[in-house]
Every structure is written in structure tokens, then in C-alpha cells.
C-alpha positions as a LaTeX table, in Angstrom:
\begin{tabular}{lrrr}
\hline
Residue & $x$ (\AA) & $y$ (\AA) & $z$ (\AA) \\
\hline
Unk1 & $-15.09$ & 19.02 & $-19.51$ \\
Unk2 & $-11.36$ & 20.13 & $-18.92$ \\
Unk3 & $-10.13$ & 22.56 & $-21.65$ \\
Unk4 & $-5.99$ & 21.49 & $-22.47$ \\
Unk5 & $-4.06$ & 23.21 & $-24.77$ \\
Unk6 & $-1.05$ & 22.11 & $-26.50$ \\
Unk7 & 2.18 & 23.59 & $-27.07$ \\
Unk8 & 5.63 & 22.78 & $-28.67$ \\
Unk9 & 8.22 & 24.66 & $-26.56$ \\
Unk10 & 11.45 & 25.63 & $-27.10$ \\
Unk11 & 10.59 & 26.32 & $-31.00$ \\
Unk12 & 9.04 & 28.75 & $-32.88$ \\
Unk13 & 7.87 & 26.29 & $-35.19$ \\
Unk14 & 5.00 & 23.87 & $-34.94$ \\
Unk15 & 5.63 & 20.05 & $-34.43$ \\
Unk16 & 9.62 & 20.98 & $-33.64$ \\
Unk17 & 10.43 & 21.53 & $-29.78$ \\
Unk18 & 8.80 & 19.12 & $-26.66$ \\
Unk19 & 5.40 & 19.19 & $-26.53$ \\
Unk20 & 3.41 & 19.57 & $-23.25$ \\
Unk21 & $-0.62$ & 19.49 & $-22.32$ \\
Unk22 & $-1.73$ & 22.46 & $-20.10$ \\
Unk23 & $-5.03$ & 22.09 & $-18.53$ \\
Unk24 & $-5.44$ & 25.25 & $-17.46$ \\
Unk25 & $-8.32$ & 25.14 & $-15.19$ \\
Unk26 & $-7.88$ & 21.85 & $-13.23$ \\
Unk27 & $-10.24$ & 22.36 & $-10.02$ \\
Unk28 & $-12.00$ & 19.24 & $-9.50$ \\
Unk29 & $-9.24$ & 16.55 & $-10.40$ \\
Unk30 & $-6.89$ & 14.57 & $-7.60$ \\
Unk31 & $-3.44$ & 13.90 & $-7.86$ \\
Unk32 & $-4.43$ & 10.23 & $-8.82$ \\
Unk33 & $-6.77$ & 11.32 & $-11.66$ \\
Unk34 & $-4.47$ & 14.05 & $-12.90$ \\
Unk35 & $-1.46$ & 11.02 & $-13.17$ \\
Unk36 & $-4.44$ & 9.11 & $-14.97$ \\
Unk37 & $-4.70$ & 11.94 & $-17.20$ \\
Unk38 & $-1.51$ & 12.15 & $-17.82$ \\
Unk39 & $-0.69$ & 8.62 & $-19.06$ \\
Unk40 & $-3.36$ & 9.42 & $-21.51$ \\
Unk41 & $-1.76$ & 12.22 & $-23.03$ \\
Unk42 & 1.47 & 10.47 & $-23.22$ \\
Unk43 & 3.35 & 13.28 & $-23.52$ \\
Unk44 & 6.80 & 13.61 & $-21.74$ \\
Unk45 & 4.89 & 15.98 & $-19.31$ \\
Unk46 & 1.19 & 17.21 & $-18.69$ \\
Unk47 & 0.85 & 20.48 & $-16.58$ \\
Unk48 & $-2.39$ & 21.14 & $-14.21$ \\
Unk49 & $-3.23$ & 24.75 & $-13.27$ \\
Unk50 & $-4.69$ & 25.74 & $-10.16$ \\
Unk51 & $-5.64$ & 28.44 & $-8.10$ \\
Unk52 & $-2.64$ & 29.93 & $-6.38$ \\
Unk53 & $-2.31$ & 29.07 & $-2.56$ \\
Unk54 & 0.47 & 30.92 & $-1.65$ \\
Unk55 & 2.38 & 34.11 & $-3.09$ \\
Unk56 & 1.71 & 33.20 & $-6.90$ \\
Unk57 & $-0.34$ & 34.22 & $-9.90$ \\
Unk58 & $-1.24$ & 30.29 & $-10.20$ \\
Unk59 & $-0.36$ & 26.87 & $-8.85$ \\
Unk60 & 0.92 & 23.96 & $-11.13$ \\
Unk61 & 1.35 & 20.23 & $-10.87$ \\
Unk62 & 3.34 & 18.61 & $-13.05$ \\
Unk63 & 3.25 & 14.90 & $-14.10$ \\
Unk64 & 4.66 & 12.61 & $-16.23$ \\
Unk65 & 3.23 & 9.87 & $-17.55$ \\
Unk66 & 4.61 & 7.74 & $-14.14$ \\
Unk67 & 5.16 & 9.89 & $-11.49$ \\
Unk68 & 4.96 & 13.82 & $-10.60$ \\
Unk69 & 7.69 & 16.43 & $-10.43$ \\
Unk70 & 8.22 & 19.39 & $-8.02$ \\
Unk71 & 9.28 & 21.49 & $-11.24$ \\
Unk72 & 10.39 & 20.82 & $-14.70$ \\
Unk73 & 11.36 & 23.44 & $-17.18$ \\
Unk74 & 9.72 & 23.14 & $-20.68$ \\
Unk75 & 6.34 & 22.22 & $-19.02$ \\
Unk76 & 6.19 & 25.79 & $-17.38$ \\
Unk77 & 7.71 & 27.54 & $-19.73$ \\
Unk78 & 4.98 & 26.43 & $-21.96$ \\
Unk79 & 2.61 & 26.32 & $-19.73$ \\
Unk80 & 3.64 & 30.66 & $-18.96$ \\
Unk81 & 2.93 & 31.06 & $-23.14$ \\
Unk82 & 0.19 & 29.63 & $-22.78$ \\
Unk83 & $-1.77$ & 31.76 & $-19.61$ \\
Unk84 & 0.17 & 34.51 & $-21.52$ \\
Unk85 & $-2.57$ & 34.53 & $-23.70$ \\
Unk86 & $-4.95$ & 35.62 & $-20.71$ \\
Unk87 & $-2.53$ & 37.12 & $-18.34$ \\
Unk88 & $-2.19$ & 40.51 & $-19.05$ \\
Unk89 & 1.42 & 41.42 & $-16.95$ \\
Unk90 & 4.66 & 41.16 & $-18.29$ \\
Unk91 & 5.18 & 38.71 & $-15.20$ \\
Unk92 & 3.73 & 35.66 & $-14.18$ \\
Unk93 & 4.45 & 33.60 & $-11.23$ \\
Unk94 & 3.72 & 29.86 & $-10.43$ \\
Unk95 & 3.85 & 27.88 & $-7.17$ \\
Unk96 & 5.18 & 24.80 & $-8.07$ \\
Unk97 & 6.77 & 21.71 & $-5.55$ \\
Unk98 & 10.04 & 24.05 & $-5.49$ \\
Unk99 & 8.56 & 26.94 & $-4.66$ \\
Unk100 & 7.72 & 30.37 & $-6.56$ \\
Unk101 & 8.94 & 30.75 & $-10.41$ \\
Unk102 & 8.80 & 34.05 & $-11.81$ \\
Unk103 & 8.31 & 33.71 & $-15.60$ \\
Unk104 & 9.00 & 37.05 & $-17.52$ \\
Unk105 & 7.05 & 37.33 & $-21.01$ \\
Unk106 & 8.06 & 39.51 & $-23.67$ \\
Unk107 & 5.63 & 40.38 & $-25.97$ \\
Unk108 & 3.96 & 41.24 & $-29.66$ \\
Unk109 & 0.88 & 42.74 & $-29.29$ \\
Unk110 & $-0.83$ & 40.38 & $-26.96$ \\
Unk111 & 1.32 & 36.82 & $-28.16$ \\
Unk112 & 3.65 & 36.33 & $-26.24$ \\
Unk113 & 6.62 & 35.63 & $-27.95$ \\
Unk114 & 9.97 & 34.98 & $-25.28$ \\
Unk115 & 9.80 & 34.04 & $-21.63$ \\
Unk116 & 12.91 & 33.76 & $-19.37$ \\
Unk117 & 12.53 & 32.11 & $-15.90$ \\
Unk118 & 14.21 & 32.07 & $-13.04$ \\
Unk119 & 15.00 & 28.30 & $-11.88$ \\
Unk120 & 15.68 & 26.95 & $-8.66$ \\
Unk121 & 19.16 & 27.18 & $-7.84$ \\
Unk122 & 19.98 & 23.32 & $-7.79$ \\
Unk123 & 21.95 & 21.79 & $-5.17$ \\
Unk124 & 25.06 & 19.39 & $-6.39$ \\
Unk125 & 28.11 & 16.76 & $-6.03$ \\
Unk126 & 29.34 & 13.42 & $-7.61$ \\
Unk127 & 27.00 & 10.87 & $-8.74$ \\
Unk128 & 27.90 & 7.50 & $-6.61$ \\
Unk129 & 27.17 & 5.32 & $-9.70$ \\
Unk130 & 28.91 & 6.98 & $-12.43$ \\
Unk131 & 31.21 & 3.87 & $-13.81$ \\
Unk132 & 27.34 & 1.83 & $-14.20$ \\
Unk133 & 26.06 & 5.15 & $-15.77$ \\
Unk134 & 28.90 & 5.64 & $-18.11$ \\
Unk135 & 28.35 & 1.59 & $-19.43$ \\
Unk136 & 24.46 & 2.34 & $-20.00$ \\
Unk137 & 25.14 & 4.99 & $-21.99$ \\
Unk138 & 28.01 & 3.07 & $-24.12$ \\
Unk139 & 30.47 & 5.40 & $-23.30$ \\
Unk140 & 33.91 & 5.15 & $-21.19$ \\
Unk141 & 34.54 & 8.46 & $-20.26$ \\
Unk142 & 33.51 & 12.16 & $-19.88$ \\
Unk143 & 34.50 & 15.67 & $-20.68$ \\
Unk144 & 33.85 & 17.09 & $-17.17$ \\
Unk145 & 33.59 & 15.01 & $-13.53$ \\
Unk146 & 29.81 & 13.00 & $-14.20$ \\
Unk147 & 28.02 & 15.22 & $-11.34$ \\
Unk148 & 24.32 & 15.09 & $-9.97$ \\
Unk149 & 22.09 & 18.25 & $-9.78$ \\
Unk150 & 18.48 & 18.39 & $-8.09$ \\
Unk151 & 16.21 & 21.05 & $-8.53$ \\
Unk152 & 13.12 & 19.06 & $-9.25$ \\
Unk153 & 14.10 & 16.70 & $-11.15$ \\
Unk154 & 17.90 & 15.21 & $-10.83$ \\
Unk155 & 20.20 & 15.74 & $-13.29$ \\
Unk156 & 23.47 & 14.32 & $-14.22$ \\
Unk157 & 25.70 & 15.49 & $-16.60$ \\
Unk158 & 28.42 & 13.10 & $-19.17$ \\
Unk159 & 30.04 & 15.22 & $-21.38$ \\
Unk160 & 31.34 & 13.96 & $-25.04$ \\
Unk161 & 34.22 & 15.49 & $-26.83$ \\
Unk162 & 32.22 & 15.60 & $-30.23$ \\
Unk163 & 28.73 & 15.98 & $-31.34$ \\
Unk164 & 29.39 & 12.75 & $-33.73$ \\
Unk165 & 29.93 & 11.00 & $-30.70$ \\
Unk166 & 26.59 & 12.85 & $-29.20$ \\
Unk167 & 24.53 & 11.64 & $-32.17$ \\
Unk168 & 26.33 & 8.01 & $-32.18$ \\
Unk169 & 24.69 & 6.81 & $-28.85$ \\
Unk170 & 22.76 & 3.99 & $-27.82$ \\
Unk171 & 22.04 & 3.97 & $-24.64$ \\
Unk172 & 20.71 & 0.61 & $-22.44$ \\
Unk173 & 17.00 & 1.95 & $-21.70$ \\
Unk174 & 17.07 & $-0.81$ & $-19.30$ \\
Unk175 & 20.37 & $-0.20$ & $-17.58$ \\
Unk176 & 19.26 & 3.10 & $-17.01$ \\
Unk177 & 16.05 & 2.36 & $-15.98$ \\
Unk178 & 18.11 & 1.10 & $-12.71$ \\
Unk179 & 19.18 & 4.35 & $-11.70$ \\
Unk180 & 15.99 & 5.61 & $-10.02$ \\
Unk181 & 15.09 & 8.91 & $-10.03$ \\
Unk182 & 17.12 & 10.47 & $-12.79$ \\
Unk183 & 18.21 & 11.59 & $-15.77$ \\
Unk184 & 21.13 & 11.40 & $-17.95$ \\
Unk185 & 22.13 & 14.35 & $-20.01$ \\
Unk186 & 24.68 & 14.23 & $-22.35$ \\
Unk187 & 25.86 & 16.91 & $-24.26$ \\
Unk188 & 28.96 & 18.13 & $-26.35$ \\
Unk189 & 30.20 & 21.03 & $-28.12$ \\
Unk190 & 28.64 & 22.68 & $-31.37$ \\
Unk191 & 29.98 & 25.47 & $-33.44$ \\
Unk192 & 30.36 & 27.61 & $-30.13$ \\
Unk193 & 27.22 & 26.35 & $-28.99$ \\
Unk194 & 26.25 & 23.24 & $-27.36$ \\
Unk195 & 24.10 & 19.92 & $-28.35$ \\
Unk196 & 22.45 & 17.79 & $-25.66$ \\
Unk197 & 20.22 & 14.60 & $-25.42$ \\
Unk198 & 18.45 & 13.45 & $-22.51$ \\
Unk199 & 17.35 & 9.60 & $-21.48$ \\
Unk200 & 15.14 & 9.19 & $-18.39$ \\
Unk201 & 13.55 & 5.85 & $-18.50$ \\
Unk202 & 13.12 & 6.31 & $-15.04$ \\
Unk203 & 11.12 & 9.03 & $-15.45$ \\
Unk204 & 9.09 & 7.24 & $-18.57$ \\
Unk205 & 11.04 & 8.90 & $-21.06$ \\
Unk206 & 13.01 & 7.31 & $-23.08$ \\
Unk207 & 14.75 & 10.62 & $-25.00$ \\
Unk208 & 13.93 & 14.16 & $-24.13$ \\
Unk209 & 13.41 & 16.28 & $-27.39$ \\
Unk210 & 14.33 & 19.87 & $-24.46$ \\
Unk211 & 14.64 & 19.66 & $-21.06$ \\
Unk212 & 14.34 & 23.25 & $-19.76$ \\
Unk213 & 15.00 & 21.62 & $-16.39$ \\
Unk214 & 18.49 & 20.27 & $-16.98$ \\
Unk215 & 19.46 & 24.05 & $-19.14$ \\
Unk216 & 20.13 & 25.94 & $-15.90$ \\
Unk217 & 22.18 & 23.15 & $-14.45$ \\
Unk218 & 24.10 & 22.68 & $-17.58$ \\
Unk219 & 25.22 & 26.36 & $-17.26$ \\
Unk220 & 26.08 & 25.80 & $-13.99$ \\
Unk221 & 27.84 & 22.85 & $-14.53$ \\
Unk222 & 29.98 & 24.25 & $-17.67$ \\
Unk223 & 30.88 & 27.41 & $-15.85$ \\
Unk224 & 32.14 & 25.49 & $-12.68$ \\
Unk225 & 34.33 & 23.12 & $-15.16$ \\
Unk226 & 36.15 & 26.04 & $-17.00$ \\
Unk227 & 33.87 & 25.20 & $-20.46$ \\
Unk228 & 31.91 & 28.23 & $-20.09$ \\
Unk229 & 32.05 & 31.83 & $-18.80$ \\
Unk230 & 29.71 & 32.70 & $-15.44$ \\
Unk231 & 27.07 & 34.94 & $-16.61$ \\
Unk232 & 27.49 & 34.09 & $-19.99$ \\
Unk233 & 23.96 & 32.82 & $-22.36$ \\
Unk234 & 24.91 & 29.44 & $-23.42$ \\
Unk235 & 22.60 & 28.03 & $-26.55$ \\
Unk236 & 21.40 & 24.18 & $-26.25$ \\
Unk237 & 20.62 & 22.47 & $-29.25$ \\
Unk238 & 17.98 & 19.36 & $-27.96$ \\
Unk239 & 16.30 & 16.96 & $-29.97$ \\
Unk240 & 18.21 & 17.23 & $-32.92$ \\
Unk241 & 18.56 & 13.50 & $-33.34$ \\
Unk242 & 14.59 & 12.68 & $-32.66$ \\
Unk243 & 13.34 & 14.90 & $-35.66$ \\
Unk244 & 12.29 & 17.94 & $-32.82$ \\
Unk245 & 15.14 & 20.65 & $-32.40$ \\
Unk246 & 14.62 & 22.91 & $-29.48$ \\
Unk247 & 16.25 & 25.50 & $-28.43$ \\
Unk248 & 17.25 & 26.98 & $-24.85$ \\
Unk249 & 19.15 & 29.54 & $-23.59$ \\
Unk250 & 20.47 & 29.20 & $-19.80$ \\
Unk251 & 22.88 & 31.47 & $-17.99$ \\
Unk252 & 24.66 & 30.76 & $-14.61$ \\
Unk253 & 25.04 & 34.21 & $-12.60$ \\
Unk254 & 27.35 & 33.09 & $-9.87$ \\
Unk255 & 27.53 & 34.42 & $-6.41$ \\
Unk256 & 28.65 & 38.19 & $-5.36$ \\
Unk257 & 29.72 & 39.87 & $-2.13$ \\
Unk258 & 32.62 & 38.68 & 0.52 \\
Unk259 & 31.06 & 35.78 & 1.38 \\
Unk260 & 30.48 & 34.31 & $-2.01$ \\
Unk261 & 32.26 & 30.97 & $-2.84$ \\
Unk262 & 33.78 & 29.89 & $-6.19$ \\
Unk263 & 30.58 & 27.77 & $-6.73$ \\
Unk264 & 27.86 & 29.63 & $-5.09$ \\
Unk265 & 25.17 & 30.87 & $-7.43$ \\
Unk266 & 22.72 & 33.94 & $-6.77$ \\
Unk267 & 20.55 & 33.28 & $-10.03$ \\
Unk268 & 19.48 & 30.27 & $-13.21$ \\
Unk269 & 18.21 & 31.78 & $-16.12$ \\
Unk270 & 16.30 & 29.54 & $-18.78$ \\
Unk271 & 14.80 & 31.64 & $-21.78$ \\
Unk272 & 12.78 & 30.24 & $-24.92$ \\
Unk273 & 9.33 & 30.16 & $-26.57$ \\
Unk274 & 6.76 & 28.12 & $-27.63$ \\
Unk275 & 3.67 & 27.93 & $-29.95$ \\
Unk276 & 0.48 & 26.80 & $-29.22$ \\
Unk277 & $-0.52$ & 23.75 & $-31.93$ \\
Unk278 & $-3.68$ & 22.32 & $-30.66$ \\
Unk279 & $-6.96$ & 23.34 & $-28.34$ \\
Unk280 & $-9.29$ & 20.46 & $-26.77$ \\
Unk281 & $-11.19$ & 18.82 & $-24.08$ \\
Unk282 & $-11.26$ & 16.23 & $-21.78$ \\
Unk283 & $-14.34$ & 14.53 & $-20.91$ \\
Unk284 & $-14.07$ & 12.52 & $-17.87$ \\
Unk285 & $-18.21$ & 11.79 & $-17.28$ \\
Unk286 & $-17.20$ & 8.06 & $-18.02$ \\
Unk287 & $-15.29$ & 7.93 & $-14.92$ \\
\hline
\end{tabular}
């Protein structure tokens, strides 16, 4: 038997937010098994915990259900609520496929009630196929130059002048199934905060309800095209349109000393919560 447990992160409210399965003792089950696994959740990501290898409290694996990633952002950051229940620092640190994540958890008694972690600092430049990327998504234009971002997963980034326009598209799942390995985020002004939705057929998701991943990079990616302040919290309103708001806070902290470049960045910050909706197991004696 594998003991999972459920979450919906990014909320503070049951069945709102992304939900993600945390097995949080997988010893015993390969990477083929664990993409098996996976699939049968059919979630947008399921999260494996394992004994840490390296300098970490634990090591994850993260699939979805296709393929693995190296690090995604509202898998960990539910899967850190979720050990938070057990761990009993304020810190917690995972080894994931892009190294060591420090999750910070603040705290009620022992639930814990905020985490902020620090992201991989992405690396980026143009996308090659933005004029295809722009007709999949039904849109001629963007806000800010369409621009690629990788820190795990890779991101690129169309921005729309209103959040009518946001909520109006219709993407081609199967046009943008052709751009392999990535997803497209879209996102627009709100009220002084910002609304996003995310389509990654290629990652077998068709719309991302919160994509902690893509927060830090949108922060980034804001700040470095004059829409947003360096070091300022930005809010992201996610799955708005799909019946599941989530919400994420990222902040860009750029670069300091003589040697710093306008678009160098010393620090990704991605903060938000979760709540834990279901408890289970797996049994896999049939295999």
C-alpha cells in the first residue's frame, strides 16, 4: 500500500486551486510505475517523495500524466503543506531535477498555513515560433515581446491588453500540441493585479487551474518589460475561467552589486497555500 494525500493549492478553500497527489513515502516504485501511477490519478501533476540523496530534507519526482518534470511549482508547494504536517521546522528543503528548493512554512499551531519558495532562477530569450503560437492561441498580438523561460518546465509568455480578451480565448489544443515541450501562459491585467491561464497540451494539460511554475517567471518577465516594479509581490489570479481560482504571489528580486546587469536576477519568490481534501491508498498487489 502507498499512502497519497490530496491537496488543492493555491486556495484556502477546498475544491478551488490545482489539485496534486503526494505519495509521500514512495520507496519501492520506478520511474515507469510512478508515470503509471500517475496517469491514474489524472491529475495535472502527481508528486513522489523520497529519501533525500543529497543536501535536502526529502527528494521529489514529479510527473504528469505523460512525462516527468525537473520541478513544477504548485506540486511542491503542496506537496511542502503537506510534509508540513510531519515536519516540524519552519523550513523544508526538496531535491528536485533542478536542484535544492527551500520551502519556508508559516504556521498556526502545527497547520501550516503559507509557504514561500525560492524557484530556480530561469534562464530566457525569444521564442523562435511565436507568429504559429500567437495563431493557436487565436490571437494576433501581445502586450510584451512573446519570450521563453525554462526552469523546469518552459514557459512562454503572450500578454493581452484586457482580461475580457483573457477570458474570450480558444485556443487550438492541437496547434499547440505541436510546440513540444511547453507551455503557453497568457495573462492580462486585473484591478492592479494580474489574471493568467495556462494551455500545455504538450504537457497533457489542456488548461492549468495555477501554475506555481510559470509565477516566478511572470514576475520576471513583467519587471523586465516595464509592467511591474523589481522586488515588487505581484498577485496572479489562475483558473478563474475553469471554476478553480488560485492564487499566487511571485516577486522578481533582481541582481545587486557592480557587476549586476539590467536583467540579472539574485532571487524568485512564489508564496501560497493549500488544503489538504482527501487521504488514501494505492494498492498495487495486482501488478
Amino acid at each position: 500500500m502507498y499512502r497519497y494525500v490530496v491537496a488543492d493549492v493555491f486556495t484556502e478553500q477546498a475544491l478551488q486551486g490545482n489539485p496534486v497527489a503526494v505519495y509521500v513515502d514512495a520507496r519501492g516504485l520506478d520511474g515507469t510505475t510512478m508515470q503509471r501511477v500517475a496517469r491514474e490519478m489524472n491529475l495535472s501533476e502527481t508528486v513522489f517523495v523520497l529519501p533525500a540523496e543529497a543536501d535536502g530534507d526529502v527528494r521529489v519526482r514529479i510527473f504528469t500524466p505523460v512525462n516527468e518534470l525537473p520541478f513544477a511549482g504548485h506540486p511542491t508547494l503542496g506537496t511542502a503543506v503537506v510534509l508540513g504536517e510531519t515536519h516540524r521546522g519552519d523550513v523544508l528543503t526538496m531535491e528536485t531535477g533542478m536542484g535544492t528548493v527551500p520551502f519556508s512554512l508559516r504556521r498556526a499551531g502545527s497547520r501550516v498555513t503559507g509557504v514561500t519558495m525560492a524557484q530556480p532562477v530561469p534562464e530566457w530569450g525569444p521564442y523562435p515560433e511565436a507568429d504559429l503560437l500567437l495563431k493557436a492561441l487565436g490571437v494576433t498580438t501581445s502586450t510584451a515581446p512573446v519570450e521563453v523561460y525554462r526552469n523546469g518546465p518552459r514557459h512562454v509568455y503572450i500578454g493581452l491588453p484586457t482580461v475580457t480578451e483573457l477570458s474570450a480565448l480558444r485556443p487550438d489544443l492541437l496547434a499547440l500540441a505541436e510546440h513540444l515541450d511547453m507551455a503557453a501562459n497568457c495573462f492580462a491585467p486585473w484591478n492592479g493585479e494580474w489574471r493568467a491561464r495556462m494551455f500545455s497540451p504538450a504537457y497533457g494539460v489542456a488548461e492549468d487551474a495555477a501554475t506555481g511554475s510559470a509565477a516566478g517567471p511572470l514576475a520576471i518577465h513583467l519587471a523586465r518589460h516595464g509592467l511591474a516594479d523589481w522586488d515588487e509581490e505581484i498577485v496572479i489570479h489562475q483558473g478563474v475561467e475553469m471554476g478553480r481560482h488560485s492564487v499566487m504571489r511571485a516577486r522578481a528580486i533582481p541582481g545587486t552589486g557592480p557587476d549586476a546587469q539590467l536583467d540579472t536576477v539574485d532571487r524568485v519568490e512564489v508564496s501560497g497555500t493549500a488544503v489538504v481534501v482527501a487521504r488514501g491508498d494505492l494498492d498495487l498487489s495486482g501488478l
